[in-house]
C-alpha positions in Angstrom: 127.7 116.6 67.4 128.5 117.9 64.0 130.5 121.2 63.6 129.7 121.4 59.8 126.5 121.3 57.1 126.8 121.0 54.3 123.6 120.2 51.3 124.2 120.3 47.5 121.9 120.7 44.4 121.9 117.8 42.1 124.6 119.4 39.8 126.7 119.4 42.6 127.0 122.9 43.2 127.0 124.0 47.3 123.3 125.5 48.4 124.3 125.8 51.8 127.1 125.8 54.1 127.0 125.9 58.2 129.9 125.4 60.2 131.2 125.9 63.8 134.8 125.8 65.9 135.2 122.8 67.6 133.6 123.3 70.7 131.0 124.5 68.9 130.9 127.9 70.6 131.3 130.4 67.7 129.9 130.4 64.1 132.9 130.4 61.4 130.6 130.2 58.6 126.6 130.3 57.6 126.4 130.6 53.4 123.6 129.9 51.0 124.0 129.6 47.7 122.2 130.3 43.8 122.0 127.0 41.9 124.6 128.3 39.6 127.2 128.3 42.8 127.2 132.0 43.3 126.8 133.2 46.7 123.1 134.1 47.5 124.2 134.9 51.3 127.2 134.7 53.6 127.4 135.1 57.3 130.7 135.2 58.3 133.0 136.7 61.5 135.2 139.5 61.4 136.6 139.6 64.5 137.7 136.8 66.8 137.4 138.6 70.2 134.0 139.0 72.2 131.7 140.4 71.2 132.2 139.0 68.1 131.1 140.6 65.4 130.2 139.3 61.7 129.5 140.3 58.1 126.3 139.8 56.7 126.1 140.4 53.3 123.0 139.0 50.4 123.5 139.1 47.1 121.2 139.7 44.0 120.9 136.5 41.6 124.5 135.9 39.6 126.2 136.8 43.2 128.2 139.3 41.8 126.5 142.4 43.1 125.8 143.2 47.0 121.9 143.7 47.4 122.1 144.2 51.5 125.0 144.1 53.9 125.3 144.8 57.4 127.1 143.5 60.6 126.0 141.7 63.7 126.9 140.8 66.8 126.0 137.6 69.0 124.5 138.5 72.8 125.7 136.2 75.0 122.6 138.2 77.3 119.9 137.2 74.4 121.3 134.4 73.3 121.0 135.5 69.9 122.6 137.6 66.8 122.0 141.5 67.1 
C-alpha cells in the first residue's frame, strides 16, 4: 500500500500531495497546489494525540493570502473528518 501521492504539472511544480504514517493510520499531509507552486490548500495535523485535530487552511490564487481556515477533527465513531 502506498503511504504517499504525489502528481505534478508539466513544469514540474507539485499540484497535490497526500501522505500517511506508516501504518497508514493517521493523515500527515493532504496539499493542493496553484500551477505556479503556491499552496491552493493544506490539510495538515496539529496535534498528535486522539482526537487528532488538523489545520485546514485555502488560499486565494498566488497562495499568499488565507481565503478560509478552520480545524477538524477525525471520528473514529463516523469514520470521517468533523
Amino acid at each position: 500500500n502506498a503511504i504517499s501521492y504525489h502528481d505534478y504539472y508539466d513544469n514540474g511544480n507539485p499540484s497535490y500531495i497526500e501522505e500517511y504514517d506508516k501504518k497508514h493510520e493517521r493523515l500527515l499531509q493532504r496539499s493542493s497546489f496553484y500551477h505556479d507552486g503556491k499552496p491552493m490548500s493544506m490539510f495538515i495535523p496539529i496535534t498528535d494525540k486522539k482526537p487528532i485535530r488538523y489545520s485546514h487552511k485555502e488560499y486565494f490564487p498566488g497562495g499568499n493570502q488565507v481565503k478560509e481556515e478552520y480545524e477538524m477533527i477525525y471520528s473514529d465513531d463516523a469514520l470521517d473528518y468533523v
